[in-house]
C-alpha positions, 0 to 999 in steps of 0.5 A: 761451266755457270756462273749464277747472277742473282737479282738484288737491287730492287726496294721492294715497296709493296712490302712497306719495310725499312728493309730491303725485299731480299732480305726479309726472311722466310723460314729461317732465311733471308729470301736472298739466301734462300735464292742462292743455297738453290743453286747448290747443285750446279757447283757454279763458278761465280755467284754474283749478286746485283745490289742497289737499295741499301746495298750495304746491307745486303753485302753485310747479310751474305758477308758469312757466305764464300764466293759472293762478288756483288755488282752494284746497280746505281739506278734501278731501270730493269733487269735488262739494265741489272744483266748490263752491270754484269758485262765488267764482271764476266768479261772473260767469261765463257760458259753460261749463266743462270739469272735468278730474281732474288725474290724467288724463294721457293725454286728446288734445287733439282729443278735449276740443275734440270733447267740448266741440263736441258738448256745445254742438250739444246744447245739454245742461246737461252732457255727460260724457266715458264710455268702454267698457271691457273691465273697467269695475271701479273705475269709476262706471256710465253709464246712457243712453238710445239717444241718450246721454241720461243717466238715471243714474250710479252709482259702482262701490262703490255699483252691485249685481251686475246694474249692474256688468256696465254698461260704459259708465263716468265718465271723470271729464271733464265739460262743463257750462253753467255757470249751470245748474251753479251752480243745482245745486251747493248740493243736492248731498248726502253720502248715499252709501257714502264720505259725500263730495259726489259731482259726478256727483249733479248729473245729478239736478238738470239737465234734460238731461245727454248722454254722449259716448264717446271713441274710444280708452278708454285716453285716460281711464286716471287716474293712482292708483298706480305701476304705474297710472303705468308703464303711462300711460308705455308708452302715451305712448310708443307713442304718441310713437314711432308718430307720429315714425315716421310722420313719417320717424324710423328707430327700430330696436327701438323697444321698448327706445327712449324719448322724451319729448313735449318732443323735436324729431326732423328726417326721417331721424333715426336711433335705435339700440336702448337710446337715451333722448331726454329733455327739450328736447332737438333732433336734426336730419337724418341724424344717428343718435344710439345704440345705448345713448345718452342725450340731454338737455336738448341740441341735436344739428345736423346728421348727427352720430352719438352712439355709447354715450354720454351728452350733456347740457345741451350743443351738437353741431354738425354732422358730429360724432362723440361716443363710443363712451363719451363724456360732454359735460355742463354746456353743452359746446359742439363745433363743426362736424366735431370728433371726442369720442372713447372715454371722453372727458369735456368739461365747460362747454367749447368746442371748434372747428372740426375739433377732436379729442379721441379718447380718455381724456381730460378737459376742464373749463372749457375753450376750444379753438379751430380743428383742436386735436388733444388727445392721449390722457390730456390732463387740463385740471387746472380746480379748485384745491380753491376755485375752477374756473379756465380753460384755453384753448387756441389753434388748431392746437395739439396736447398729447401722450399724458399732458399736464396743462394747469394751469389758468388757463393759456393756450396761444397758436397752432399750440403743440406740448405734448410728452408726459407734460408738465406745463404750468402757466405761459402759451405763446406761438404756434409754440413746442414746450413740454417740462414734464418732467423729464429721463429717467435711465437707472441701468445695471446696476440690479437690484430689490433680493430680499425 
């Protein structure tokens, strides 16, 4: 039995944001969410989350999560101080608990379930996560017996010159049993260099505390500064290309690629240089999205290429080709084997099946049916300065070069627009429309001099 406590509460200065440092995003996530879908596999009892700066938005931000009882730290006096707020929550509590920093966005799930096992076989008080680093600078020290039986722990700005040269450091992660924690936390004190109450001085008042070394120290990375948030960014996304590779993903030039965590890739994806995967965004088999696109918050089926363009909120079928240069956005729909060509923009519209759209062209609040073949420079004229209206448009029906739907307006079956035409009244099937004026010729007509 566990119950996770994450830490929450702290303003986060060095970042220099109006935000609270948890809820700075990383990869599609808010540093705090990604603290806690870390813990999913240890099934845990309770989640709590210990908030202070700007709580409100902190609660507000995990409001869509299940299970989240928050604990409100009014004064932030160190983490010893936030466990302290826990003592109401866990009142009849009895089994052990996992404290997390909520800055700690880069631990693997595999890596908490092992710290929590191997603190239950021990049966320790607590175990603490511990790293070695190659620079432990900034870190507090782990003193250990050749067991990982914790003698002392002390922060960096309080060890001397021989101390430092430990590098066996606090991940900030700790695992105790929970009675015994609870025994402890009043004696904690503040006789230290930052007068704080520091956790890590329980370890005097618990009979046996044991370290458990993580096997990649990068996991332990904490989250203080914006360059400390960039570099977390470049190790999630080895990460994340690395194993889509392994699983069948071509990525070429993977270093100018990024994809966040929330993405579902299909075998046989291709991905171009200078592509961006963001948010809930699918991509099924064989379609190559790039060179020099972004995908966001969309579902692309499949073998559908996206080339120098940007899709967002929005559904491709298959065997679909967008771009170079095209824009879909605000839940365009295309169906299967439709064609978005250059410097085309589709706006909360629908197009069917085998429907092209091959250049300069912009459709807005629009339904196209079957095999609709758009002209270049067909505008659907949507917004009257008030109010988005609809165009709609029947199969088989083709608009020339320069053509302007004026919307709302209906266009009926297999209609032929003639180019340059204006069209704001309704058409009925099988018919051409013409709405333009008639072309005058002035003979013997010469621009007049200056």
């Amino acid at each position: 039995m566990v119950a996770v406590a994450v830490l929450a509460a702290g303003k986060g200065t060095r970042m220099k944001s109006h935000l609270p440092k948890v809820l700075h995003s990383l990869g599609g996530k808010t540093l705090v969410e990604r603290v806690l879908d870390s813990c999913h596999l240890l099934q845990p009892e309770k989640q709590l989350v210990i908030i202070g700066y700007q709580g409100e938005k902190v609660e507000q931000a995990l409001s869509h999560r299940q299970g989240i009882e928050f604990v409100e730290q009014t004064e932030q006096l160190g983490t010893g101080h936030a466990v302290q707020q826990l003592m109401t929550a866990l009142d009849d509590y009895e089994g052990d608990l996992l404290v997390i920093n909520g800055d700690a966005p880069l631990l693997r799930p595999e890596t908490l379930q092992q710290l929590v096992t191997n603190h239950q076989q021990s049966q320790s008080a607590a175990t603490l996560l511990t790293a070695l680093l190659p620079n432990p600078q900034g870190y507090g020290r782990i003193f250990c017996n050749e067991d990982l039986t914790i003698k002392q722990i002390i922060e960096d700005r309080d060890c001397n010159i021989e101390q430092k040269l430990n590098n066996r450091v606090n991940a900030g992660i700790y695992c105790f049993n929970w009675q015994k924690l609870a025994e402890a936390l009043p004696k904690l004190s503040t006789n230290n260099d930052q007068q704080e109450y520091y956790l890590t001085e329980v370890v005097n008042y618990l009979d046996r505390v044991s370290a458990f070394d993580v096997e990649d120290y990068q996991e332990i990375n904490g989250i203080n500064d914006r360059l400390q948030l960039s570099n977390a960014y470049n190790i999630l996304q080895r990460r994340i290309k690395e194993d889509w590779m392994k699983a069948g993903i071509m990525m070429l030039n993977p270093d100018t690629i990024t994809i966040d965590e929330t993405v579902t890739l299909a075998p046989d994806v291709t991905i171009e240089p200078q592509t961006h995967l963001r948010g809930n965004t699918t991509i099924a088999q064989g379609s190559r999205i790039g060179p020099g696109s972004l995908i966001e918050n969309s579902t692309i089926d499949e073998n559908v290429t996206v080339l120098y363009s940007v899709v967002s909120d929005s559904e491709v079928a298959a065997n679909t080709t967008i771009g170079p240069y095209a824009h879909l956005r605000g839940a365009a729909k295309i169906a299967t084997g439709c064609r978005i060509g250059n410097f085309v923009e589709i706006k909360k519209s629908s197009l069917g099946e085998k429907t092209n759209v091959a250049h300069l062209s912009y459709l807005g609040d629009a339904t196209l049916e079957d095999r609709v073949n758009v002209g270049a420079g067909t505008i659907t004229a949507n917004y009257d300065g008030v109010k988005k209206h609809q165009t709609t448009i029947g199969s088989g029906t083709k608009t020339g070069s320069n053509s302007v739907m004026v919307a709302p307006v209906t266009l009926g079956k297999n209609v032929t627009v003639a180019a340059g035409s204006v069209v704001t009244k309704d058409v009925p099937d099988n018919c051409l429309v013409i709405a333009r004026s008639r072309q005058k010729e002035i003979a013997d007509w010469q621009t007049p001099n200056k």
